[in-house]
C-alpha positions in Angstrom: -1.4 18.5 -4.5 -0.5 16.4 -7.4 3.1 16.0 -6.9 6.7 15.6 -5.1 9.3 17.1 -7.0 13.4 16.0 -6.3 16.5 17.2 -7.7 18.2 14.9 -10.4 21.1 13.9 -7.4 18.6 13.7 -5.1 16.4 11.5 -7.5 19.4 9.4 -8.3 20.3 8.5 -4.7 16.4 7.4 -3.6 15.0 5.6 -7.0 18.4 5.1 -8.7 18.7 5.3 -12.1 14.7 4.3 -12.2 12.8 6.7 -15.1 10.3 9.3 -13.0 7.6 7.4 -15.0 8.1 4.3 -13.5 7.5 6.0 -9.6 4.0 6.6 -8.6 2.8 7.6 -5.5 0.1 5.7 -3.6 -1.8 6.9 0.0 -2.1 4.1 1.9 -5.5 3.5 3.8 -6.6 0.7 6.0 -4.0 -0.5 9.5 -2.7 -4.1 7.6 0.6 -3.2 6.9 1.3 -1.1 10.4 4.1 -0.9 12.2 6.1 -1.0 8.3 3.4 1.5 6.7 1.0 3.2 8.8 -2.1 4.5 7.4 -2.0 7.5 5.6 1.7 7.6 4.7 2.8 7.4 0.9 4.4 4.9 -0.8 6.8 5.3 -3.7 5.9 2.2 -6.1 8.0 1.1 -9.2 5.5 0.3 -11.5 7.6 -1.0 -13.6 7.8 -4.2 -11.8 4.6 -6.1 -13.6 5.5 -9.3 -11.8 6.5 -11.1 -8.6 10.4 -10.4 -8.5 11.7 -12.0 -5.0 10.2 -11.2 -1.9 9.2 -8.0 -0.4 6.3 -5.1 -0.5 4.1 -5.2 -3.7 0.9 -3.4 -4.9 -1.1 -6.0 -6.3 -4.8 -7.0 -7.9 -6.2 -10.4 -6.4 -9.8 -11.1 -7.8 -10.5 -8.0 -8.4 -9.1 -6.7 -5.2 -6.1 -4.1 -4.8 -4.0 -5.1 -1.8 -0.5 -3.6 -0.4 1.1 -6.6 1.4 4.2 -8.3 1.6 4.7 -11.2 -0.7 6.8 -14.1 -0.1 7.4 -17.3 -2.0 7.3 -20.5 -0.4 7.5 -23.6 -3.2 4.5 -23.0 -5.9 2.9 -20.5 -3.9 2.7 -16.9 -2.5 2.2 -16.1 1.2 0.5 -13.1 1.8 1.7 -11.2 4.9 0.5 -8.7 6.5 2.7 -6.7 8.8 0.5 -6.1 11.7 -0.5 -9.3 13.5 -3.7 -8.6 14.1 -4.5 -10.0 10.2 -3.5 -13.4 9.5 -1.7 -14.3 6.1 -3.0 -16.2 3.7 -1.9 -18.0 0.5 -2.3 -17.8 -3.8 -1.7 -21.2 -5.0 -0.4 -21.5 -8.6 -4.4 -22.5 -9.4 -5.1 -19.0 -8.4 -2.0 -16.9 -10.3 -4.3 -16.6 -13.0 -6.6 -13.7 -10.8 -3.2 -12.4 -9.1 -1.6 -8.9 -11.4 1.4 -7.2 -9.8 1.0 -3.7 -10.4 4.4 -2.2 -8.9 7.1 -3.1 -5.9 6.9 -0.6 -3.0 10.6 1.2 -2.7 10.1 3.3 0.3 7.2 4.8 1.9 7.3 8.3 3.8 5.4 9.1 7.3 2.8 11.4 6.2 2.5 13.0 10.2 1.7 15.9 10.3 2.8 18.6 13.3 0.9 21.9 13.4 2.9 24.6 14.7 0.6 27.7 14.7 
């Protein structure tokens, strides 16, 4: 499958007036974000958020590293959060910014459970 397809109104009312180009889709792997995004579901990303913009969920490069985590400023630096306790935050000091890229802001993500009825 390659892609989700959404009437204009119905496009309207979830990315708002966003170009379809700027939404990708991303399956998310890995347990760090559970309990917001559990593995496996998608999440709809506006890539056309290259940098931080306020706190929230981002898709992001750090050292060469692709993370989903929720970002949060805190004076010259960016706390790293990761919704399910079990992995401890960390921190990108302003020394660091140079190996930290945003790649897009994560808008919604969708439960990709399946039920199997036959």
């Amino acid at each position: 499958m390659r892609s989700i397809e959404y009437v204009p109104d119905q496009a309207r009312v979830i990315f708002g007036n966003r170009p379809e180009s700027s939404v990708k889709l991303i399956n998310v792997r890995g347990d760090s974000m559970e309990g917001t995004i559990e593995p496996g579901d998608l999440i709809f990303v506006d890539v056309g958020v290259s940098v931080f913009d306020g706190d929230g969920i981002y898709v992001f490069n750090f050292n060469g590293d692709m993370f989903v985590k929720r970002l949060q400023k805190v004076k010259s630096q960016l706390i790293v959060i990761s919704d399910n306790p079990r992995y401890r935050e960390w921190t990108i000091s302003e020394e660091e910014m140079h190996m930290f890229h945003v790649a897009g802001r994560v808008m919604l993500s969708q439960s990709q459970q399946f039920r199997r009825h036959g």
